[in-house]
C-alpha positions in Angstrom: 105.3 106.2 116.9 103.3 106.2 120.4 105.5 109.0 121.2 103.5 111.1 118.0 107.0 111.7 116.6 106.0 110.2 113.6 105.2 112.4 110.5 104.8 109.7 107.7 105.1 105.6 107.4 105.6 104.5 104.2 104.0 100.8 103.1 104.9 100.2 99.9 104.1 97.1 98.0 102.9 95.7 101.5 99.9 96.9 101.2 99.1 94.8 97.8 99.4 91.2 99.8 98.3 93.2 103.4 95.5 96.1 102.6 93.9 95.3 105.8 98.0 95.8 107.6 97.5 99.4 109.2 94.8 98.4 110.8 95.7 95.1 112.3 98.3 97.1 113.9 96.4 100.3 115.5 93.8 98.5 115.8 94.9 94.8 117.2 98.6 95.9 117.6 99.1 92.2 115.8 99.8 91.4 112.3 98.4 88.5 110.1 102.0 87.3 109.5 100.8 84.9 106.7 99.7 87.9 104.7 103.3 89.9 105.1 104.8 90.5 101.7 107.7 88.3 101.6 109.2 89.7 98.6 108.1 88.0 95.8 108.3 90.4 92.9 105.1 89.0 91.0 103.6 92.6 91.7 106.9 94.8 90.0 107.4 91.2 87.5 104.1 91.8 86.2 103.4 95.7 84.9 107.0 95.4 83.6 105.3 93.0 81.0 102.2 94.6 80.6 100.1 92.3 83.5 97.7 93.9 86.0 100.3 94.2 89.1 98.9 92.7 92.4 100.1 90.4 94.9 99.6 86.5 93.3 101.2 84.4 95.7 99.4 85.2 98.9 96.0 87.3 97.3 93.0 84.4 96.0 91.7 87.7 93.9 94.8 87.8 91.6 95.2 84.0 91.8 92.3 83.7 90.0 92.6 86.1 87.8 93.3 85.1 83.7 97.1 87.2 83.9 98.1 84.8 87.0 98.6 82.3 84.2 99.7 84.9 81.9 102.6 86.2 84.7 103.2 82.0 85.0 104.0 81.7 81.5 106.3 84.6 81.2 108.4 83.9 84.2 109.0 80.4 82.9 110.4 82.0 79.7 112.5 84.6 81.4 114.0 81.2 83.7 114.5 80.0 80.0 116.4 82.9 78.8 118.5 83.6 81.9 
């Protein structure tokens, strides 16, 4: 990357626990390592049931949100089932 031999960098569901992440790093060059995704799967868990996707764990927005209980509640019942 510092040698501009980069065409793309691709984030993914980072960016959902970490918007502020591509900045951090060209602007700092440090990342806020409490706000790294750390694989969680609330944010794929969610739409696949018909809940707002977003990062719950580490993001107060969607922990406060109504379908944080909601996504709660239906990964108790899929521990139930499987």
């Amino acid at each position: 990357m510092r040698a501009g031999d980069v065409d793309l960098v691709r984030l993914g569901r980072m960016v959902l626990s970490y918007p502020e992440m591509p900045q951090d790093c060209l602007v700092c060059g440090t990342l806020a390592r409490r706000k790294v995704c750390r694989t969680f799967s609330d944010c794929t868990t969610a739409p696949r049931h018909g809940i707002v996707s977003g990062c719950y764990p580490l993001d107060a927005y969607y922990k406060d949100l109504p379908e944080a209980e909601r996504l709660d509640e239906t990964k108790r019942a899929l521990k139930s089932v499987g």
